[in-house]
C-alpha positions as CSV (number, residue, x, y, z in Angstrom):
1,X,142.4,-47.5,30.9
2,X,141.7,-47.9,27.5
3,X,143.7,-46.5,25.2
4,X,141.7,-46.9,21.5
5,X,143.8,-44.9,18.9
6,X,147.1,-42.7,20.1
7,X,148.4,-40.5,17.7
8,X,151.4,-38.5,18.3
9,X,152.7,-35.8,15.7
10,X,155.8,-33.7,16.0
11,X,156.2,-31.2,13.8
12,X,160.1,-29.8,13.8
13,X,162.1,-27.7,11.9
14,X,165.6,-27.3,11.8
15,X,167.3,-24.3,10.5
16,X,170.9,-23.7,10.7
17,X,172.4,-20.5,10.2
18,X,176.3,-19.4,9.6
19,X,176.8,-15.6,8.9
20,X,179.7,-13.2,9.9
21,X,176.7,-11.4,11.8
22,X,173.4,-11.0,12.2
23,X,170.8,-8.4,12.7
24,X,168.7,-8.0,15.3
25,X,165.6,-9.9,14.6
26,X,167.2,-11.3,11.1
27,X,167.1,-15.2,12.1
28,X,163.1,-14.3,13.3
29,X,162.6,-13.1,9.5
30,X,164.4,-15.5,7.8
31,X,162.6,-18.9,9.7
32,X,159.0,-16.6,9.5
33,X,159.6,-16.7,5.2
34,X,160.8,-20.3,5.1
35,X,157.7,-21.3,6.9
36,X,155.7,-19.4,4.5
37,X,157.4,-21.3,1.8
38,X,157.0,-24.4,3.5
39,X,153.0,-23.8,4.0
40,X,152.4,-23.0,0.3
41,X,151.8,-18.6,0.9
42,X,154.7,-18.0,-1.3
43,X,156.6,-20.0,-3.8
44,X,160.4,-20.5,-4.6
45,X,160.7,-17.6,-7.2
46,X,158.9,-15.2,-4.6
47,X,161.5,-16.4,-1.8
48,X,164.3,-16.0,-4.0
49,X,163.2,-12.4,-4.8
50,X,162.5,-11.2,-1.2
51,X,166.1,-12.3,-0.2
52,X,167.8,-11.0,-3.3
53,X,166.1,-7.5,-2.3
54,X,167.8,-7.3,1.2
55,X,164.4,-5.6,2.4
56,X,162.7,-6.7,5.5
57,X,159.6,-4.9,4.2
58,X,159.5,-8.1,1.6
59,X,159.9,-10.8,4.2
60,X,157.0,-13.1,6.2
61,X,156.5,-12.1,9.4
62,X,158.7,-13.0,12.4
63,X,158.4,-16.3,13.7
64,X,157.6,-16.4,17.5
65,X,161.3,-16.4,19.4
66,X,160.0,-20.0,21.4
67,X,161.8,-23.1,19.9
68,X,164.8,-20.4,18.4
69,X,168.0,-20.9,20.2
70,X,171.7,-19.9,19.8
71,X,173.4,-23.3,19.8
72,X,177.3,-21.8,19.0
73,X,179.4,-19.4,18.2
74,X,182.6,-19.3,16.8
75,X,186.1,-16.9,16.7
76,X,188.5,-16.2,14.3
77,X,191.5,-17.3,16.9
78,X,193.4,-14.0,16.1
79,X,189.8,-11.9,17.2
80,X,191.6,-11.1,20.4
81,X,195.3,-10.4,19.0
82,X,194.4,-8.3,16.1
């Protein structure tokens, strides 16, 4: 076998996120927007503005939950003995 032109292309992201807590569905909304960012549909200013309104309504749409995972999570150690 012949192989005359190979081309292999990997497109990855990696987004980390650090909060207190999270919504349900927040991390979705927040990786849908950045990809519209990243694709051209909105620009910095735009981005800015939807996450200084706090208002899902303004976001991109969710990004599919394949690929998303929940790599850690961390305590306070005095969570338990408060």
């Amino acid at each position: 076998m012949l192989v005359e032109e190979f081309i292999w292309m990997v497109c990855v992201y990696l987004f980390k996120f650090c909060a207190n807590r999270f919504l349900r569905g927040m991390v979705r909304a927040l990786v849908g927007t950045l990809l519209q960012l990243n694709e051209g549909k909105i620009n910095l200013k735009e981005f800015k503005l939807i996450f200084e309104k706090k208002n899902r309504e303004y976001a991109g749409p969710s990004a599919p939950p394949y690929g998303l995972y929940l790599n850690k999570v961390n305590y306070n150690s005095d969570i338990f003995h408060g």
